[in-house]
N, C-alpha and C positions, 0 to 999 in steps of 0.2 A: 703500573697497577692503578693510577690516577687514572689517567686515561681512559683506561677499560672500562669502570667508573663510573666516567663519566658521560663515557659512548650510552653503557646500560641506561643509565637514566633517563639519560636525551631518545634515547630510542622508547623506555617506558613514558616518557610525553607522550610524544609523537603518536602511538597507539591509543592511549587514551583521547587525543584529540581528534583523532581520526574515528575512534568510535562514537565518542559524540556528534561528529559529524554525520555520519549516516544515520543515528538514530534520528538526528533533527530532519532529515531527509525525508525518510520513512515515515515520519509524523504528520505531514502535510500532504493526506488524502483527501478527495471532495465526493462528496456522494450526491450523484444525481437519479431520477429517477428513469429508467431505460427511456429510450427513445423507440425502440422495434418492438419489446415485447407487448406481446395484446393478451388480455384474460387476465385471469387471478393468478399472481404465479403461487406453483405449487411445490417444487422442485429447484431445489437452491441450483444442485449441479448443472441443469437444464440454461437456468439463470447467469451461472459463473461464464457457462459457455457461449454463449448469443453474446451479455458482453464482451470478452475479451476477441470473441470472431469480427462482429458488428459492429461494436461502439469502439474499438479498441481501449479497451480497460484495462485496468490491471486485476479489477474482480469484482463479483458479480455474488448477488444475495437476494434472498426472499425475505423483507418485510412486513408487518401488518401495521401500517400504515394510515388509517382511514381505507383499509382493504389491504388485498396481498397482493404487493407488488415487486418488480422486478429494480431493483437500485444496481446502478453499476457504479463503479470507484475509481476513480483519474486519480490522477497526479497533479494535485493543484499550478494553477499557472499564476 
């Protein structure tokens, strides 16, 4: 019954550290501003999708920024 336990607990770590670890992951996105797209952007989805095609991103947005523009989102290095 010990044992059982003590497996439980050690395994309820291990998930909780493991989920902090990927939250810390996840947390360290970098926003740059597109490099292809031209114009005002107008359309987030239009935007999501040129990054993740063209820049390879993880995701793509319309900003008003000092105008409307297209930001795509890396994975910090």
């Amino acid at each position: 019954m010990a044992k059982s336990v003590q497996f439980f607990a050690l395994f309820f770590i291990l998930i909780l550290v493991a989920n902090w670890e990927m939250t810390e992951v996840e947390a360290k996105i970098c926003e740059k501003a597109s490099q292809t797209w031209s114009g005002k952007c107008k359309n987030t989805s239009h935007c999501d999708k040129q990054c993740k095609t063209w820049e390879d991103a993880r995701h793509g947005a319309c900003h008003n920024k000092g105008g409307w523009k297209c930001f795509c989102y890396f994975n910090c290095k």
